[in-house]
DRENMI-830302 format. One record per residue (C-alpha): residue in one letter; z, x, y. Coordinates in steps of 0.001 Angstrom, whole numbers, padded with zeros to 6 digits, always signed. Example, Ala and Ser with C-alpha at 12.3 -4.5 7.8 and 13.67 -1.06 7.14 Angstrom:
# residues 2
a+007800+012300-004500s+007140+013670-001060
//
This chain:
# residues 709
x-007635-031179-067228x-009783-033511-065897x-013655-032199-065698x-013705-030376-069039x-015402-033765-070203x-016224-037132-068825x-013994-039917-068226x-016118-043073-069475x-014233-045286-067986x-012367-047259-071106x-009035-048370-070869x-006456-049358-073756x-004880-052814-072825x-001459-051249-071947x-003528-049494-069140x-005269-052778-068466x-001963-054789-068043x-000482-052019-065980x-003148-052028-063588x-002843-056069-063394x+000975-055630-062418x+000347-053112-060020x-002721-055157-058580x-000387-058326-058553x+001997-055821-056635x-000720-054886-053519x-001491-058527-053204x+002011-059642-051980x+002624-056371-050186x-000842-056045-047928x-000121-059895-047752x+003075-059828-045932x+001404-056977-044018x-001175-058853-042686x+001322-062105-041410x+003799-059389-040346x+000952-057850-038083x-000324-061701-036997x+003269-062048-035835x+003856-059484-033769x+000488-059656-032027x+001692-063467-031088x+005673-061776-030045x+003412-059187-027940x+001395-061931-026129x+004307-063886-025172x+006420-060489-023803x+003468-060107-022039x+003344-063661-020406x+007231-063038-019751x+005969-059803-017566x+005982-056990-019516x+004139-054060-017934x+000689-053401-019378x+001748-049754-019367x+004456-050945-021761x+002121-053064-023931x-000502-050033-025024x+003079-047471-025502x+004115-049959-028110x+001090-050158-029733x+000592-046280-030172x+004066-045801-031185x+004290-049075-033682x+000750-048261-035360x+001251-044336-035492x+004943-045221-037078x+003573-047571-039570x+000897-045136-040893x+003774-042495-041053x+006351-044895-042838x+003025-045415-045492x+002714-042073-045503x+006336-040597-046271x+006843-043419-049360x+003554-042286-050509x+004637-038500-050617x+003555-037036-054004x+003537-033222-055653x+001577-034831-058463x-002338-032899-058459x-004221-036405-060267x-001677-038718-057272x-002537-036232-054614x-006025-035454-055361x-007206-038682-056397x-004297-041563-056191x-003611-041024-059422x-006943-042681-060332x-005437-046099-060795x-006624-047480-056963x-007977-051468-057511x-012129-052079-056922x-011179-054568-053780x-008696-052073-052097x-010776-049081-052857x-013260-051377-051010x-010672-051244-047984x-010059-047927-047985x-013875-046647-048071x-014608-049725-045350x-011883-047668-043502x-012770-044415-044412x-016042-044839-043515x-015044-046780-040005x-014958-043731-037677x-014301-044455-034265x-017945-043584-033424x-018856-046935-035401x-015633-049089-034295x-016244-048094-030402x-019820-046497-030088x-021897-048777-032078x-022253-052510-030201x-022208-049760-027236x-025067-048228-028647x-026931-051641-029657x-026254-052484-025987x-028163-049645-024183x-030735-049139-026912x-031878-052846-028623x-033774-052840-031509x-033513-048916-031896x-030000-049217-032663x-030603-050972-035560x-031589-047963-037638x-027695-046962-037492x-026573-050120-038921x-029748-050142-041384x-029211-046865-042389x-024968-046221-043021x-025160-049740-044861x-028301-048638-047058x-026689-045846-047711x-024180-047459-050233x-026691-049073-052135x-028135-045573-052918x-024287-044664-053779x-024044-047577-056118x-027205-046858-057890x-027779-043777-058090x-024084-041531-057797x-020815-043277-057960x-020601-044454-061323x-022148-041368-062832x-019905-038886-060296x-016994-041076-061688x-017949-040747-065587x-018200-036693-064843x-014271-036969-064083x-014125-034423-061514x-011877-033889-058202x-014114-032960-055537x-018117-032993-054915x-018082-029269-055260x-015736-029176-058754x-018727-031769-060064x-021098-028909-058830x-019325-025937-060776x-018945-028156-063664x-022854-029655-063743x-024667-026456-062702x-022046-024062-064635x-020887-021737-062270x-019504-020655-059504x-022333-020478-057415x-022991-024242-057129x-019025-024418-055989x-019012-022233-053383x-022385-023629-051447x-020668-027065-052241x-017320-025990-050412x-019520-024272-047374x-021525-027206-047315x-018801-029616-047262x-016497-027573-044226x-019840-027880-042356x-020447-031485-042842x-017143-032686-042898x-015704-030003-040179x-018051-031096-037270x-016995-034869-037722x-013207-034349-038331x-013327-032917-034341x-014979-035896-033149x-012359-037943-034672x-010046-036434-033249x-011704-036208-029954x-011449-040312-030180x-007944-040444-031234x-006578-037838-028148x-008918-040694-026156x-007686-043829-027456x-003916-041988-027912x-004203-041044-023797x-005805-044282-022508x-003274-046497-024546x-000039-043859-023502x-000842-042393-020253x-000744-039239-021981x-002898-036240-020502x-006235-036396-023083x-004961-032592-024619x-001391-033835-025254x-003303-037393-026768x-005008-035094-029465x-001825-033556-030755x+000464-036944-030612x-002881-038098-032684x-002869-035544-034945x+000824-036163-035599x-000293-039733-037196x-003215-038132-039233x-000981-035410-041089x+001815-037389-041819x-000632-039351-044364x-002775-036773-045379x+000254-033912-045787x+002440-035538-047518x+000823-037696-050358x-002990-036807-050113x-005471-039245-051468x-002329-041442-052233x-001278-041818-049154x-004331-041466-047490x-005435-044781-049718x-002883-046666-049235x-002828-045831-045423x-006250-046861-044941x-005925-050288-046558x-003835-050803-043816x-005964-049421-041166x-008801-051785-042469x-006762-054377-042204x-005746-053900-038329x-009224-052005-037459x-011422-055752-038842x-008741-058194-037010x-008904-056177-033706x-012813-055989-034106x-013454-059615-034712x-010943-061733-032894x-012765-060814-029336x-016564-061364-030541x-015804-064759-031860x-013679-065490-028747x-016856-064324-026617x-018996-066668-029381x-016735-069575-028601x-016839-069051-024403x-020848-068987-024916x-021791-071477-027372x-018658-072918-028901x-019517-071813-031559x-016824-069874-033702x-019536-067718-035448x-020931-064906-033575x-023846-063995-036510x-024663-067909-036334x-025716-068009-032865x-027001-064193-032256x-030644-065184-032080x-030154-067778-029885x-028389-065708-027503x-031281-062793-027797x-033714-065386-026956x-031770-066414-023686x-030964-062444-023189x-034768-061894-023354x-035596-064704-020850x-033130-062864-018451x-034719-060129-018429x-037988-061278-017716x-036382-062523-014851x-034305-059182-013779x-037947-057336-014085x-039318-059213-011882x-036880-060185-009083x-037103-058327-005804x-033421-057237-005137x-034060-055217-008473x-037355-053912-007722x-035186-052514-004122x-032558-050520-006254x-035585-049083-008194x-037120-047976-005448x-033945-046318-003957x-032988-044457-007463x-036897-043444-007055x-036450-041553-003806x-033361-040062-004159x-034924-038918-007658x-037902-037051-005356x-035203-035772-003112x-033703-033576-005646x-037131-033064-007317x-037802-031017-003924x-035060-029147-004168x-035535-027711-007628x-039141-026497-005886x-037456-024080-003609x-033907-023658-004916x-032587-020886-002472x-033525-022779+001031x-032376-026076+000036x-029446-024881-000724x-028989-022881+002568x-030035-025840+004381x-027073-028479+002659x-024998-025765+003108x-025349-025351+006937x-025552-029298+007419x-022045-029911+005508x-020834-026907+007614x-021891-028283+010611x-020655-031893+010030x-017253-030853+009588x-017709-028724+012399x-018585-031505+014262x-016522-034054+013377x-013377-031485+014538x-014834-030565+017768x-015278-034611+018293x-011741-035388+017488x-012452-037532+014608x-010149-039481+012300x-008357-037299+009605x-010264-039289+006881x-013634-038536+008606x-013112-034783+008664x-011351-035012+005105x-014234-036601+003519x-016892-033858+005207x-014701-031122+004385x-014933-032644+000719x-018615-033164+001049x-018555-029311+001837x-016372-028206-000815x-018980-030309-003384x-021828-027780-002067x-023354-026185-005505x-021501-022322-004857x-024986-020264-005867x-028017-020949-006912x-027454-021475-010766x-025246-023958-010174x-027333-026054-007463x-030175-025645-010096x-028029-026974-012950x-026496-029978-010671x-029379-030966-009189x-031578-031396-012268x-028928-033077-013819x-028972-035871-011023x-032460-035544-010403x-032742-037261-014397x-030053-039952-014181x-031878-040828-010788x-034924-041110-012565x-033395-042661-015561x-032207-045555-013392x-035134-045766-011273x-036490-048181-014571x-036253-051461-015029x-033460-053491-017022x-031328-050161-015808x-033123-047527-017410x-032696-049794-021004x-035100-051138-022964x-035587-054930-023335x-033641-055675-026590x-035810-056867-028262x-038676-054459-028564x-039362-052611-031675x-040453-048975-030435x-041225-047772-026593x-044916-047764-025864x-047382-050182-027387x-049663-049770-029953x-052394-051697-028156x-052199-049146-025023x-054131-046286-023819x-053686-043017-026103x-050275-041903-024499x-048823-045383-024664x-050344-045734-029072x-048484-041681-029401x-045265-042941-027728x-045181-046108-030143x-045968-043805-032959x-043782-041708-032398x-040666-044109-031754x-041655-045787-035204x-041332-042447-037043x-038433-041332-035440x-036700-044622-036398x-037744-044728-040237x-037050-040868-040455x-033092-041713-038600x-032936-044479-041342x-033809-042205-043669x-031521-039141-042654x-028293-042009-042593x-028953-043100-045756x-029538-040328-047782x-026512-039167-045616x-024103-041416-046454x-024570-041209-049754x-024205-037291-049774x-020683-037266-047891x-018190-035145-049617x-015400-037967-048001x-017277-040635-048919x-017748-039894-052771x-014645-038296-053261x-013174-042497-053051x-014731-043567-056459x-012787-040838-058408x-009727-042971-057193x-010424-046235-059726x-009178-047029-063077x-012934-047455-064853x-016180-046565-064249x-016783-050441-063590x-014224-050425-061033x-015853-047788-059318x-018966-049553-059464x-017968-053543-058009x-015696-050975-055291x-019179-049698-053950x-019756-053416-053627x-016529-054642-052088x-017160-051422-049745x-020772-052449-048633x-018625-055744-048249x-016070-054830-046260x-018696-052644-043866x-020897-055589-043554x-018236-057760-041647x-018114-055128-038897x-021920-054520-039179x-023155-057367-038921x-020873-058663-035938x-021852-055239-033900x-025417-056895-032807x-024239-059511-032130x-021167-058173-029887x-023932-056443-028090x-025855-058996-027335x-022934-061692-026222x-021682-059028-023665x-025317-058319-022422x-025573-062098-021704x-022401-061980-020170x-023906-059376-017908x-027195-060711-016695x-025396-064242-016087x-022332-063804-014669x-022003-060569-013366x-025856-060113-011214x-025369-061976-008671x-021980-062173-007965x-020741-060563-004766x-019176-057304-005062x-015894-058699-003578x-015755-061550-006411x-016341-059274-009361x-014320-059775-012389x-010765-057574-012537x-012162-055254-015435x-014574-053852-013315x-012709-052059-011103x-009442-051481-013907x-012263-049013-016518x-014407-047730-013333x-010467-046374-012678x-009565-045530-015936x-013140-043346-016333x-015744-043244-013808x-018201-041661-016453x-017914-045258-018343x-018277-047317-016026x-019432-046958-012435x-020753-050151-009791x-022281-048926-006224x-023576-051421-003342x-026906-049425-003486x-029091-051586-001375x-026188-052239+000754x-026314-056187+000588x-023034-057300-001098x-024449-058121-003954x-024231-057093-007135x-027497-056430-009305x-027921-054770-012573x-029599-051475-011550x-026529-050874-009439x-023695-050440-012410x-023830-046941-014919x-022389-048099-018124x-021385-045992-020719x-021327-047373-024562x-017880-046573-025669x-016853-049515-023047x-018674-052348-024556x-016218-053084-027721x-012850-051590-025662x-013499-053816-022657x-014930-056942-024820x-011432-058870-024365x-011359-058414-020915x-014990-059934-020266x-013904-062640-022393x-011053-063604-020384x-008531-062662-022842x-004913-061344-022310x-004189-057468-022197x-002397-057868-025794x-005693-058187-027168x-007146-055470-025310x-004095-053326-026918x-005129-054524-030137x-008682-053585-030058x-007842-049855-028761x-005172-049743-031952x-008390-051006-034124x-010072-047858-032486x-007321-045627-032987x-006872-047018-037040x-010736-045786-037297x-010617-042555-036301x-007157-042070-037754x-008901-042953-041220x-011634-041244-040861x-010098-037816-039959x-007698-038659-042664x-010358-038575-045507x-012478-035668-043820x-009419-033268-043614x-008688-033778-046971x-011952-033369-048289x-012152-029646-046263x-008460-028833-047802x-009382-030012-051063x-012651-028057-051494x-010390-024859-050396x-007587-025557-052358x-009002-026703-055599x-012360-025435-055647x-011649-021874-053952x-008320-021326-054975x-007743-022772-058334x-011151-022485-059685x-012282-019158-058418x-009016-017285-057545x-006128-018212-059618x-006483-020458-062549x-003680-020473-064021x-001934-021730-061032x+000817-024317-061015x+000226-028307-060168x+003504-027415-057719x+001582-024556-056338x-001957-025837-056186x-000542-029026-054217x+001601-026833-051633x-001607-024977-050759x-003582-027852-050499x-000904-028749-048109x-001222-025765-045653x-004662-025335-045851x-004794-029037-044455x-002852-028131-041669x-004664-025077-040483x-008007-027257-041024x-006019-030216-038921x-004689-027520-035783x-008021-026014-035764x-010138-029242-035304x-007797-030118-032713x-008324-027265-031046x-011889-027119-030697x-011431-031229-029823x-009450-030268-027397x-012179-028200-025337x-014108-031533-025057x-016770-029634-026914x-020903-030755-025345x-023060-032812-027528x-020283-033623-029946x-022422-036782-030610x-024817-035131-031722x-022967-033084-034107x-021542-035747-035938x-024919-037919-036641x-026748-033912-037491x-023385-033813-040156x-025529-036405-041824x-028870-034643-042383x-026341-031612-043058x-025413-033810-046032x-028194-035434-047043x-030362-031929-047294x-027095-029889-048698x-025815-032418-051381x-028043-035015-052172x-031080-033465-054105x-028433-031773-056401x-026149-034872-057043x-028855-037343-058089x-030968-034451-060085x-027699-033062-061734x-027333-036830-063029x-030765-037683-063743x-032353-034413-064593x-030730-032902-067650x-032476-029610-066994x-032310-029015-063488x-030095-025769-063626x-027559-023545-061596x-030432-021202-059989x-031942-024274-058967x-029338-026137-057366x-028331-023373-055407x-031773-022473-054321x-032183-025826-053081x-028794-026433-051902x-029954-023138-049370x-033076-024297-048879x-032627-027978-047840x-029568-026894-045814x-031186-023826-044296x-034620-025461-043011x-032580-028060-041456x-030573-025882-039683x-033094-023932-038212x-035314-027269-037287x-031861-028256-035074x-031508-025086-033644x-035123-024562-032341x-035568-027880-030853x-031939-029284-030066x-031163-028179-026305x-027704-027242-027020x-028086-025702-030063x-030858-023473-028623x-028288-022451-025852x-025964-021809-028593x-028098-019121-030326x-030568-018273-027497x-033390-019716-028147x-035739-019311-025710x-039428-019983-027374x-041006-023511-026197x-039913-026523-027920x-042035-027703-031081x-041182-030282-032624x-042792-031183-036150x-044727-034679-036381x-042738-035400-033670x-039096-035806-035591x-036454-035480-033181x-033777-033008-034064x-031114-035669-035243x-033645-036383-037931x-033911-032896-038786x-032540-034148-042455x-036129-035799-043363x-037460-032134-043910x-034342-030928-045966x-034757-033485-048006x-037853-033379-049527x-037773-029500-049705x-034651-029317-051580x-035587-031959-054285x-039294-029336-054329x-037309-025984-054731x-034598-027538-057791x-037587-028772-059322x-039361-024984-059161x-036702-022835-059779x-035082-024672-062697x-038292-025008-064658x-039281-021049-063997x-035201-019673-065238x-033401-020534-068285x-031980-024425-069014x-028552-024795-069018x-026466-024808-072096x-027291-027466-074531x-023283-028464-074316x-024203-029886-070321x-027429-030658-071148x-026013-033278-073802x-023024-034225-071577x-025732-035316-069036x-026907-037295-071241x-023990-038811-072255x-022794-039798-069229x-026029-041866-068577x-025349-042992-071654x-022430-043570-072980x-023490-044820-076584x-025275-041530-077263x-023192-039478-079458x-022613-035998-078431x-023884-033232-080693x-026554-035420-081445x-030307-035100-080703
//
C-alpha cells in the first residue's frame, strides 16, 4: 500500500523503457489532436462564411467540446485505486505540466483576469505575481518531498506524517472548505459559458455543464481527469492566444503581444492624460456627481422621499391616461411606477446601491485607475493621501502573499505530482507547469492593455450611431457587462458613459479585433475547457479526501480496491449535485469566496506541509493545533470585516480592520500564527516516533540509511 513508506522515486529500466513507449504514445496522439482541432476551427470558419447561424456556431461548440471530454473520459474509465486515485502514477513531467496548467486555469483566470488587469492596472498584477510565485514555493519547498512520502491525498500525507487521525480529519475539513467554495464558482462559469454559447436558461447551463465534468471525473478519476485536461490545455491556450496576437498585429504589426506591451502602456498612459483632462469628460463627471447627491438626499429622509417618487410616478401615469397619450408613453410610466422601491428597506437598499456606482463613476478614467500607477494615493501627499498609499502597498504585498502561500497549499493542486513516474519527474513537471501558466500569464497584461487602447482610440469619440456591432450584441446578451448611455446627451460617445464589467474583456476580445464569430466560439470553449478542468480536479480532491481518507482510513480498512473506488464514485456525485445546486442560486460575493479559498489554504495547510517536511519533530498535537489556529483566526478576521460574511453570521459591531489588511488577505495572519502555534505545541508534548522521525529524514535525504543515527 502506498504510504506505509516513501516512494524515492527510482525506476528499474523496464519501467524506464515503458514510460518512453507510452510517452512516444501521447506525442502522436495529443499531436493529431491538436491538427484535428486546427481543422475544424478552419471547416467552422468557412460554414460560417457559407451562412451558418451564429446560434448554430456556439451549439456546435458546446456539444463537440463537452463530447470530446466525455469520449476521453469513457476510454479512460478505470476501477483500479493507484489509476483512479493517481493515474496510475506513470503521467509524463511535460503533460503533467498540461494538466496542472489546466487544472490550475479556472475560468476566473481564463475570463476574469485581463478583465481584472483592465479595471484595476498595476493592482492586478499581484494576481498574476502571486498564483505564478506560488509554484516556485511548490517546487522548492513541497512537491518533490509530498511525492517521495508516496501518499494519495494531502490529508493521507497528514495521517501518515503527524501519525494519526487527527491530522486527517482537519486535512479533509480543510480541504471540503477550500476546495468546496471554488468547485461552485466553476460551475457558476460553466452554466454561464454553457447558456451564452447554447441559449440555454443559466440553471439548465449548470446541469448540461455538470454533465461534461462527471463524465471525466466519474468514470476514470485522476486518469481521466489527466488525460482530459491535457486536452483542455490544449484548446483553453489556442483560444486564449490566437485573439491577443491578432489584436497585437491590428496595433503594431507586430505578431508578439509581450513584445510590444510597454509600448502600448506608454500610448495608453498618454490617453489618459488626455481623457482627464478633456471637457466632454469632465461633463459626464459632473452629471454622475449630481445624480450621486440626488440619492445621497434620499437616504437622509428615507420615508418622504419615497412618498414623494411614489406620488410623482402615480401621477405621471395618471396623467399621461387622462391626456390620451401613446400606449408606449403610458407603458413606460406605468413601468417607471412598477420600479418604485415597495417599502422603505428596499428604497434604502436600492438607493445606496446607486448612490455608490454614481459616485464610483463620477471619477475620472471611469471610476479606474490610470494603469500605470503603483498604489492609490501618493506618498508625497497630505497625511490621508501618504495612509491611502500605505495602505494600497500593504494590501498588495499581503494579496501576493496570501496567493502564493495559497497556491502552494491547494489540496487540487498538490494532489498532480503524486501522478509522475519519479520524484524528478515531479520536480521538471512543477517547471513545465510554471511553463505552461506563464504563456497565459504573461499575455493577460498585455490583452488588457491592447483592448484599453482599443478603447480610448477608437471607441471615445465615435458617434453613438457608428459604434462597433459588439457593443450593442454583449450590452444584449448582459446588461450587467456591458452597458453605453448618451449621458450628456450629445451623440457622442465618451468613456465615462460605458459600465464595463471584466468577464467581457477576454470573451469579447475577437470581436474588437474584427475577427469572425468562429473565433469568438472558440474563445468561450477555451472558457468553458477552464472551468471544466478546474471543477474536474476540485471535485475529486473533495471525493477523494471522503472516500479514502474518511472511509478507508478511519471507517473500514479492510475495504476492497472495487469498493473503495465505487464510493469514491458516489461521493463525487453528491459533492458534484450539491455544488451545482448552491451555483445555481447565483450565490453573492462568490468572487470573493474563491480568492478567501486561498488564505483558507494557505493558513489550513501550508505551515503543516513545509514543517512536516522540514521539521522532523514538529508533531501531531502540533499540527492540529495550528491547522485550528491558522484556519480559525482567519475565519473570524473574514467574518468581522467582510460585508457579506458579517450579514451571514450577524455581525453587527463596527468594522476594524487590522493594519489595514483587507479581508481577502485575511490569510497573512493565519499564516504566521499557524507556523507560531506548531512550533509551541510540538516542543511542549512528546516527539513523534523515532520510525517518522527517521523517515523524515530520509525523504530529505535519500542517502541516509534508515535505522541509522
Amino acid at each position: 500500500m502506498a504510504g506505509a513508506t516513501p516512494s524515492l522515486g527510482g525506476e528499474g529500466p523496464i519501467n524506464k523503457a515503458a514510460n518512453a513507449a507510452f510517452k512516444k504514445q501521447l506525442n502522436k496522439v495529443y499531436a493529431w489532436y491538436t491538427g484535428g482541432f486546427f481543422i475544424f476551427i478552419v471547416a467552422l470558419a468557412i460554414l460560417e462564411q457559407m451562412g451558418l447561424p451564429r446560434q448554430w456556431i456556439g451549439f456546435i461548440f458546446l456539444v463537440a467540446t463537452v463530447l470530446l471530454y466525455a469520449g476521453i473520459g469513457f476510454m479512460s474509465r478505470t476501477s483500479d485505486a493507484s489509476e483512479y486515485y493517481v493515474a496510475g502514477r506513470r503521467v509524463p513531467a511535460v503533460y503533467n505540466g498540461m494538466a496542472t496548467g489546466a487544472d490550475w486555469m479556472s475560468a476566473a483566470s481564463f475570463i476574469g483576469m485581463a478583465g481584472t488587469l483592465y479595471l484595476t492596472g498595476y493592482g492586478g498584477l499581484a494576481f498574476i505575481m502571486g498564483w505564478t510565485g506560488g509554484y516556485c514555493l511548490v517546487a522548492l519547498f513541497l512537491a518533490p518531498y509530498l511525492r517521495k512520502f508516496g501518499q494519495f491525498t494531502i490529508p493521507d500525507f497528514l495521517g501518515a506524517r503527524y501519525e494519526g487521525n487527527l491530522p486527517r480529519i482537519l486535512g479533509v475539513a480543510a480541504a471540503i472548505l477550500c476546495s468546496f467554495v471554488y468547485v461552485v464558482a466553476q460551475i457558476y462559469g460553466v452554466g454561464l459559458i454553457t447558456a451564452r454559447l447554447s441559449g440555454l436558461a443559466f440553471e439548465i447551463g449548470v446541469f448540461v455543464g455538470l454533465a461534461g465534468i462527471l463524465v471525466c471525473s466519474f468514470l476514470g478519476g485522476m486518469r481521466a481527469v489527466t488525460w482530459t485536461q491535457v486536452a483542455q490545455y490544449i484548446i483553453l491556450i489556442i483560444a486564449y492566444m490566437i485573439p491577443v496576437v491578432w489584436l497585437s498585429v491590428k496595433q503594431t504589426g507586430v505578431p508578439v503581444p509581450q513584445a510590444i506591451y510597454g509600448y502600448q502602456l506608454q500610448k495608453v498612459t498618454e490617453a489618459e492624460k488626455k481623457l482627464k483632462a478633456d471637457p466632454k469628460e469632465q461633463e459626464v463627471i459632473a452629471i454622475f456627481k449630481a445624480r450621486a447627491a440626488e440619492f445621497e438626499a434620499k437616504l437622509k429622509d428615507v420615508p418622504a422621499a419615497l412618498a414623494a417618487d411614489r406620488a410623482a410616478a402615480t401621477q405621471k401615469v395618471a396623467d399621461l391616461k387622462a391626456a390620451n397619450a401613446p400606449a408606449d408613453q403610458i407603458a413606460a410610466a406605468e413601468k417607471a411606477l412598477a420600479a418604485v422601491p415597495k417599502d422603505e428597506d428596499e428604497a434604502k437598499k436600492v438607493w445606496a446601491a446607486a448612490q455608490k456606482s454614481n459616485a464610483d463613476r463620477a471619477r475620472p478614467l471611469a471610476g479606474m485607475p490610470s494603469h500605470a500607477q503603483q498604489f492609490a494615493g501618493d506618498p508625497n501627499g497630505d497625511a490621508k493621501a501618504q495612509k491611502t498609499y500605505d495602505e494600497s502597498r500593504r494590501n498588495f504585498l499581503a494579496l501576493v502573499f496570501c496567493l502564493m502561500v495559497g497556491t502552494a497549499a491547494l489540496p487540487h493542486i498538490l494532489m498532480r505530482y503524486y501522478t509522475t513516474p519519479s520524484v524528478k519527474e515531479a520536480r521538471e513537471s512543477v517547471t513545465w507547469s510554471l511553463f505552461f501558466i506563464f504563456l497565459l500569464y504573461f499575455s493577460a497584461p498585455a490583452l488588457a492593455v491592447l483592448v484599453k487602447y482599443e478603447v480610448f482610440n477608437v471607441l471615445v469619440g465615435t458617434p453613438f450611431d457608428q459604434l462597433p456591432a459588439w457593443i450593442a450584441n454583449w450590452a444584449k446578451v448582459d446588461p450587467a457587462l456591458l452597458a453605453v448611455a448618451d449621458v450628456n446627451k450629445d451623440g457622442i460617445f465618451q468613456l465615462g458613459e460605458m459600465r464595463i464589467g471584466g468577464d467581457i474583456i477576454v470573451l469579447a476580445t475577437p470581436e474588437i479585433g474584427g475577427l469572425p464569430y468562429v473565433i469568438s466560439g472558440m474563445v468561450a470553449a477555451g472558457g468553458l475547457a477552464a472551468a471544466l478542468s478546474t471543477a474536474d480536479g476540485l471535485l475529486l480532491t473533495i471525493a477523494n479526501a471522503l472516500s479514502h481518507d474518511v472511509y478507508y482510513k478511519m471507517i473500514d480498512p479492510n475495504a476492497s480496491t472495487a469498493r473503495r473506488v465505487t464510493i469514491s464514485k458516489i461521493l463525487l456525485l453528491v459533492v458534484a449535485l450539491a455544488a451545482a445546486y448552491v451555483a445555481a442560486q447565483k450565490p453573492a460575493d462568490i468572487l470573493f469566496l474563491v480568492s478567501a479559498a486561498f488564505s483558507f489554504a494557505a493558513a489550513a495547510f501550508f505551515p503543516a506541509l513545509v514543517l512536516g517536511v522540514f521539521w522532523k519533530r514538529a508533531n501531531k498535537w502540533g499540527a492540529s493545533a495550528g491547522i485550528v489556529a491558522g484556519l480559525g483566526i482567519t475565519f473570524y478576521y473574514m467574518v468581522t470585516t467582510q460585508p457579506w460574511l458579517r450579514g451571514v453570521f450577524g455581525v453587527t459591531s463596527p468594522v476594524e480592520l487590522w493594519y489595514g489588511i483587507l479581508p481577502i488577505s485575511a490569510g497573512i495572519f493565519g499564516v504566521p500564527l499557524g507556523f507560531a502555534t506548531i512550533i509551541i505545541v510540538s516542543l511542549l508534548t512528546p516527539p513523534p516516533k523515532k520510525e517518522t522521525q527517521e523517515l523524515v529524514e530520509h525523504v530529505r535525504y535519500p542517502d541516509l540509511k534508515l535505522g541509522k543515527a
